[in-house]
Residue, then its C-alpha position, 0 to 999 in steps of 0.5 A: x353359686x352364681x358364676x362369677x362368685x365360683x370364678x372369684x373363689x378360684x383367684x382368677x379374677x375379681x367377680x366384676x373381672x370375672x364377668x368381663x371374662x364371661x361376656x368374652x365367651x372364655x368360661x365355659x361350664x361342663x362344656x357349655x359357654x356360660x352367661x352371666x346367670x349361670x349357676x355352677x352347682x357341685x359337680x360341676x366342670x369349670x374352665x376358662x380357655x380350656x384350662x380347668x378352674x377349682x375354687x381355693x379354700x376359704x382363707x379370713x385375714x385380719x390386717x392391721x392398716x398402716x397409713x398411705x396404703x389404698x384398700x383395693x387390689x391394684x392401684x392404677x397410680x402405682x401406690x401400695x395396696x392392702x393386698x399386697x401386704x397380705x401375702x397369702x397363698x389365697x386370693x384375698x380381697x378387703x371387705x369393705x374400705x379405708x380411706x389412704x391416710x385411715x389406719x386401723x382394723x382390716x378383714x380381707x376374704x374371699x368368701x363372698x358371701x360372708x363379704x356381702x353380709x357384712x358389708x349389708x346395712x341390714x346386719x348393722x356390723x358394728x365400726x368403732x373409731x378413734x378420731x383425732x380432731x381440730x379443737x376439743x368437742x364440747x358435750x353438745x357436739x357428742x350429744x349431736x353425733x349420738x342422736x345421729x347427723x344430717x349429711x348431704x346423702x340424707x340423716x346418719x344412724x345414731x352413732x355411740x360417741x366418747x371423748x378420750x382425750x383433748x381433741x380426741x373422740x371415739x364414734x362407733x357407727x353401723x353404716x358403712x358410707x363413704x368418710x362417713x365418720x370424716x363428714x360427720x365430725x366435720x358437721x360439728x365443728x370438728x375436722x378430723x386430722x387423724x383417724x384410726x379404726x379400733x374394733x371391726x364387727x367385734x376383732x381388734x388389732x390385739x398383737x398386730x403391729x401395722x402393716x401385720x397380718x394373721x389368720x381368723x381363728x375359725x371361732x371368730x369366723x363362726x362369730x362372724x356367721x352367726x350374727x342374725x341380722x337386724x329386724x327391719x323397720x315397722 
């Protein structure tokens, strides 16, 4: 695997932290200071200033997201983090992002490349959120979210939406833009005033209170594996 993926399996560092510390001439491998198209293979000899480097064992977390928590791992403001709630002797870090005020479904890994994969248009993982919104969407504006929205980063995927209640909708979306669902609720009519993501490519929040956390079961981080990617266009 690519240096900086080895670097981030051992906790040391982030895989953009840890190509700062390559560029800093600190990691060496098998005696040799690395750059950063280094590969390490198995057998390999790893260290960082001198002190040896071992990758930790893969760990798949599923948290449930409270409100006012930021999904990155330090915050230069001061505000709680997702990882910070997640307490686990591994270095974990989330897939993908929820804006602060979203609650919801939240899987956190150091697995870089099952992170990658999911997080890869390609794979069209699957988001279903329940939104909380001004006024109440008439058949029409459900029709336009379905076929799909004009956004100023050009045209969305057609989404699966449902009303569920007065002023509650259900849209699952496989695209992964930033307030994709906010900006698309927005373009009908509808601002969101709360939002919470119920289903993250097939895993709920069944058990879970906010704020609470638990480890995949290894059937789920199969499922999570075997899903084959989407054929590509034409």
């Amino acid at each position: 695997m690519r240096l900086n993926a080895y670097l981030a399996r051992t906790g040391i560092a982030s895989r953009r932290g840890a190509d700062e510390l390559i560029k800093t001439g600190r990691v060496r491998v098998n005696g040799v200071y690395a750059g950063l198209n280094t590969f390490v293979q198995e057998g390999d000899v790893v260290d960082l200033d001198g002190r040896l480097l071992l990758p930790q064992a893969l760990a798949y977390v599923l948290l449930h997201k409270p409100a006012g928590v930021v999904t990155t791992a330090s915050d230069p403001h001061g505000r709680p983090t997702v990882v910070e709630l997640v307490e686990h002797e591994s270095r974990v870090v989330p897939v993908g992002r929820l804006d602060a005020d979203t609650t919801g479904v939240l899987l956190l890994t150091n697995d870089g490349e099952l992170a990658h994969r999911l997080a890869h248009p390609r794979y069209e993982v699957e988001k279903v959120y329940e939104a909380e919104v001004e006024g109440n969407p008439s058949d029409e504006a459900l029709e336009q979210l379905g076929n799909g929205i004009e956004l100023d980063d050009g045209p969305t995927s057609p989404a699966q939406a449902r009303r569920l209640g007065p002023g509650r909708v259900e849209l699952s979306i496989h695209e992964g833009r930033k307030h994709q669902v906010k900006r698309m609720l927005a373009a009908v009519g509808h601002p969101v005033t709360r939002l919470h993501r119920s289903r993250y490519a097939g895993l709920t929040l069944e058990g879970l209170e906010p704020g609470q956390w638990r480890e995949l079961e290894p059937s789920e981080v199969a499922r999570l594996r075997s899903k084959p990617p989407s054929p590509a266009p034409g």
